[in-house]
C-alpha positions as CSV (number, residue, x, y, z in Angstrom):
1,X,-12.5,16.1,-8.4
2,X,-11.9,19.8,-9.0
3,X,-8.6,19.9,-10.0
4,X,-9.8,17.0,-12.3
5,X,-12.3,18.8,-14.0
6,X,-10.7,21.7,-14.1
7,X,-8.2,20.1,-16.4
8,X,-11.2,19.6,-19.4
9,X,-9.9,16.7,-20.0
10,X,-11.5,14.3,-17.6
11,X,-14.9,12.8,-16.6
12,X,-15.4,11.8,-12.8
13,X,-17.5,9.0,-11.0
14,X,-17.5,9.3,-7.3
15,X,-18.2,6.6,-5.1
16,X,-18.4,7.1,-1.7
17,X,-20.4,5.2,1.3
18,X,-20.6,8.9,3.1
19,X,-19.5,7.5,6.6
20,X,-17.2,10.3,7.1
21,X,-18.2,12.9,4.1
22,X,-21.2,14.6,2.8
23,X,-22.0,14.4,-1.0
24,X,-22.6,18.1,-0.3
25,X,-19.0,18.8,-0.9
26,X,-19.8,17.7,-4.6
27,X,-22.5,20.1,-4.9
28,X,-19.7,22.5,-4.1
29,X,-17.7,21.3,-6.4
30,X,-19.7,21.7,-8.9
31,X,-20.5,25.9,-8.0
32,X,-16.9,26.6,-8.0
33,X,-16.5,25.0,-11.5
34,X,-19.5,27.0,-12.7
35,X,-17.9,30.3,-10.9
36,X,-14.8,30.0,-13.0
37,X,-15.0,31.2,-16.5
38,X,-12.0,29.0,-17.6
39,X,-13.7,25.9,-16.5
40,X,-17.3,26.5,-18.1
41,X,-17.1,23.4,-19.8
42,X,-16.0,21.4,-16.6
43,X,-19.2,22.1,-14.9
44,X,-21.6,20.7,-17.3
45,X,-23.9,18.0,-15.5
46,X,-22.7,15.2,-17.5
47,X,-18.9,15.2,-16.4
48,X,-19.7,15.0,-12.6
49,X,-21.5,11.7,-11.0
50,X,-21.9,9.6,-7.8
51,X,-23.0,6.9,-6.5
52,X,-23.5,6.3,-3.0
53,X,-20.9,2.6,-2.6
54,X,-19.1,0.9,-0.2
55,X,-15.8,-0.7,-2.0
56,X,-16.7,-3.5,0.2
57,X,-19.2,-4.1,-1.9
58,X,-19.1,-6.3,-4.9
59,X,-22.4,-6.4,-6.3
60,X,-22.2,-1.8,-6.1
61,X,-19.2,-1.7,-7.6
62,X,-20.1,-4.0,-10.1
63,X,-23.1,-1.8,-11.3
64,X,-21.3,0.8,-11.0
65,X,-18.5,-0.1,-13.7
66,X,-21.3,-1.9,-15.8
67,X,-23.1,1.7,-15.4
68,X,-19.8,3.7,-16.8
69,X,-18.1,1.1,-19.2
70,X,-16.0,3.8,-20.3
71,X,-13.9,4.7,-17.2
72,X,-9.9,3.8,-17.8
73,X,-8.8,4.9,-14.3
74,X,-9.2,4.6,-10.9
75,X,-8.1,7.1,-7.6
76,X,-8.5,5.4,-4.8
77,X,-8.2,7.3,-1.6
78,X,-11.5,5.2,0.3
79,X,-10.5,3.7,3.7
80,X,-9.7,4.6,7.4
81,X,-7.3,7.1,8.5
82,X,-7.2,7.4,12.1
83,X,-3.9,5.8,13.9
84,X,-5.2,5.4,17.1
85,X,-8.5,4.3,16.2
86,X,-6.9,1.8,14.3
87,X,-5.5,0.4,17.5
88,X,-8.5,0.1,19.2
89,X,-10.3,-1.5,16.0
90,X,-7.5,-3.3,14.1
91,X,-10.1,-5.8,12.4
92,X,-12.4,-2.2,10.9
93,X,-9.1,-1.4,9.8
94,X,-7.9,-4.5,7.8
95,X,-11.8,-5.0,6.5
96,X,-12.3,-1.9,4.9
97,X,-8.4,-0.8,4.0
98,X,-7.2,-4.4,2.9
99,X,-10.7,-6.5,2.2
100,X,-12.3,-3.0,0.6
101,X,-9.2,-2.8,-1.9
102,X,-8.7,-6.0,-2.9
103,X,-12.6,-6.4,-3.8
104,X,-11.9,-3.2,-5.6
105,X,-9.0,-4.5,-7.5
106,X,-10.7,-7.4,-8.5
107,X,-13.8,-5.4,-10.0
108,X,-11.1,-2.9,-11.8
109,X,-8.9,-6.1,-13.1
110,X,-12.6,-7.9,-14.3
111,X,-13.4,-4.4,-16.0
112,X,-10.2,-4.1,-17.7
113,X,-9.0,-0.9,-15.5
114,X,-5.9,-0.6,-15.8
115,X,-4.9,3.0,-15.0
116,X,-4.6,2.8,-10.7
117,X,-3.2,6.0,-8.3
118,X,-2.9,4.8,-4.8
119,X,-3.2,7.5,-2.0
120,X,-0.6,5.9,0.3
121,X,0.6,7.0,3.4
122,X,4.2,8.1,4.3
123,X,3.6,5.7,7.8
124,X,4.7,3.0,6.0
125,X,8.4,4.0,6.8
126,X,7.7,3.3,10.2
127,X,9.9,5.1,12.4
128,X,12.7,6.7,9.9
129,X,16.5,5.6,10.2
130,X,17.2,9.2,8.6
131,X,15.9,12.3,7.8
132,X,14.5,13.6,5.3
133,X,13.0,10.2,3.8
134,X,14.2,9.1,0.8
135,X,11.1,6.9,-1.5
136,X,14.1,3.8,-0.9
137,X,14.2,3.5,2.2
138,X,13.5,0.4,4.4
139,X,9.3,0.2,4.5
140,X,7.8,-0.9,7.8
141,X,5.2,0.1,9.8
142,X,4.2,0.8,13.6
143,X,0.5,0.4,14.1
144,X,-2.7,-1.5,12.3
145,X,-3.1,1.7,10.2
146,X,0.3,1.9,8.5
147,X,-0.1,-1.9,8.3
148,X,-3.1,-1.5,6.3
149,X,-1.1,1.0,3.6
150,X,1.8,-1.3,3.5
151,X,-0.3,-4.4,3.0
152,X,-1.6,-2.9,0.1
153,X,1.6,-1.5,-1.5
154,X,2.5,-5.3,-1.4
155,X,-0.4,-6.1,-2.9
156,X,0.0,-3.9,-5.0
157,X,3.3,-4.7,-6.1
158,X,2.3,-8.7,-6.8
159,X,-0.8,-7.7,-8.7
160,X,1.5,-5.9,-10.9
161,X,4.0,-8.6,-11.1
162,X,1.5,-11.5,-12.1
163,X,-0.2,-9.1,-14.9
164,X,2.3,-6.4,-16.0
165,X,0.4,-5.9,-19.4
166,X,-2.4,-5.1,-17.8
167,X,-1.6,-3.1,-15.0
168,X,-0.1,0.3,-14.6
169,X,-0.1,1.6,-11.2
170,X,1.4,4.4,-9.2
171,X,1.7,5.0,-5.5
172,X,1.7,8.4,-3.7
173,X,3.2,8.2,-0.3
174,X,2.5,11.5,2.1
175,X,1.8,13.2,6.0
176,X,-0.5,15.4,6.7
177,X,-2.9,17.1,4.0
178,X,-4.3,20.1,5.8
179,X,-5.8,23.8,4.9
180,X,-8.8,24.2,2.2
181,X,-10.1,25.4,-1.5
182,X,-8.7,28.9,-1.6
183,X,-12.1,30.5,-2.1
184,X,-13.1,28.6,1.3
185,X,-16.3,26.9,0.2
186,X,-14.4,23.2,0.8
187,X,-12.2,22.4,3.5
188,X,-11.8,19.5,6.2
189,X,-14.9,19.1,8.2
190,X,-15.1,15.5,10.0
191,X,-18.4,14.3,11.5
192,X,-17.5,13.6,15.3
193,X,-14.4,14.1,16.9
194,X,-11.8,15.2,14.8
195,X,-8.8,12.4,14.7
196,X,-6.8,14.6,13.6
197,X,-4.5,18.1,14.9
198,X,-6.0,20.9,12.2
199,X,-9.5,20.2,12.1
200,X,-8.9,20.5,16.2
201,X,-7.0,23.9,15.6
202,X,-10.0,25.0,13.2
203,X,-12.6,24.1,15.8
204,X,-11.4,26.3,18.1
205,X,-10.7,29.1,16.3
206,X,-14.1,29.3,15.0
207,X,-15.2,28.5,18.6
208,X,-17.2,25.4,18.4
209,X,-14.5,24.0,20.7
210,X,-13.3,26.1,23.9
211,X,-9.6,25.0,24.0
212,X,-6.6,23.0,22.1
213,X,-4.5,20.7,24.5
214,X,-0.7,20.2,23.8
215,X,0.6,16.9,24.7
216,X,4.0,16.4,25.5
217,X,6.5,19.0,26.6
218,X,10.2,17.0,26.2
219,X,10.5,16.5,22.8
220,X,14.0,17.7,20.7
221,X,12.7,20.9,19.4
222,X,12.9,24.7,20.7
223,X,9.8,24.8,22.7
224,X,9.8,20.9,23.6
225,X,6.7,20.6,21.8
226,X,6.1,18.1,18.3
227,X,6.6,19.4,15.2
228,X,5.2,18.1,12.5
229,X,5.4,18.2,8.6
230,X,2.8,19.1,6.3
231,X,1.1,19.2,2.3
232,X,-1.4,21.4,1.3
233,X,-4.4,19.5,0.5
234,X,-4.9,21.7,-3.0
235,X,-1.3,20.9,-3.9
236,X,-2.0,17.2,-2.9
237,X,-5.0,17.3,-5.6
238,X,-2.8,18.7,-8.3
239,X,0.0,15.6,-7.4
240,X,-2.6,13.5,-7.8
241,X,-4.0,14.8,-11.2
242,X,0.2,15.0,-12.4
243,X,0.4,11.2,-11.2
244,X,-2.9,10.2,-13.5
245,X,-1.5,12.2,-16.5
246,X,2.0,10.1,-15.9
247,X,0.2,7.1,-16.3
């Protein structure tokens, strides 16, 4: 939303069913916009809204695009994330990923949306044949999660095939988004346990947890320990922003 508005050249609607968020990070949003001089214009009350809706939900999301007839485009990053709680609750997984998406894409499609950014996930590789990844290689995927993200890349690709005129749709495929807004009013901070490495690392340096555990100790790196790849979630926004202004 920030790097959106920062641009001038876009209005935002959020929608959001808060299960894992707090519409207070809007509010900061908004401050930050207001604390930059080159984004005065950005900050005015009328290019900022939400409404509190799960994509689950028909009925919301039709008000909602009755409410803003004017919105062209859609970024849709709503759904679950967690690969091991997708294990243990595949059908939460497919219901909100899958069922929440396609209910979205039917609303978008009824409304005449045709402008669509997907925030994919690189897990639909599966486990790579080579390194790096190239965007060709053979998609597959190892658990309900990356399932979920390839499932609706397919979709994806047959909704655009039945109704090229009046679709045009881009997917982002990533790992990792970690770190915060530079001025460190907005960063990751998930209700619960974290599911994921960073917010654990964050946690204890700022001592709300007393230790980080390392699993694993024979993997084919220096120390034995994982190594993992990662994408700055400020860097991520801006792709996303450079992937709407391609469409």
């Amino acid at each position: 939303c920030l790097e959106l508005l920062s641009t001038g050249r876009y209005k935002v609607v959020v929608i959001d069913n808060l299960e894992n968020s707090s519409e207070e990070s809007l509010n900061r949003v908004k401050q930050l916009l207001k604390d930059n001089p080159d984004a005065a214009d950005a900050a005015k009350d009328d290019r900022l809204f939400f409404r509190n809706c799960d994509i689950r939900d028909e009925q919301r999301l039709k008000d909602v695009l009755s409410e803003f007839p004017s919105i062209s485009s859609c970024v849709h990053f709503a759904g679950l994330k967690a690969v091991g709680e997708s294990v243990s609750k595949p059908l939460e997984y497919y219901n909100v990923n899958v069922g929440g998406t396609t209910t979205l894409l039917q609303q978008l499609q009824e409304n005449k949306v045709k402008h669509f950014v997907f925030s994919s996930s690189a897990t639909v590789y599966g486990e790579p044949e080579m390194l790096p990844l190239k965007e060709h290689a053979r998609l597959t995927a190892t658990n309900p999660y990356g399932r979920t993200k390839l499932f609706i890349e397919e979709i994806l690709r047959d909704l655009y095939a039945s109704k090229p005129e009046m679709w045009n749709i881009l997917i982002l495929r990533y790992f990792n988004p970690i770190g915060a807004h530079p001025s460190g009013r907005m960063g990751e901070d998930p209700q619960g346990i974290p599911n994921n490495l960073m917010p654990f690392i964050a946690q204890v340096c700022v001592g709300r947890r007393e230790k980080l555990s390392v699993f694993g100790d024979d993997y084919d790196t220096p120390d034995g320990t994982g190594v993992r790849d990662y994408i700055h979630v400020v860097d991520l926004a801006k792709g996303h922003v450079a992937a709407l202004d391609k469409l």
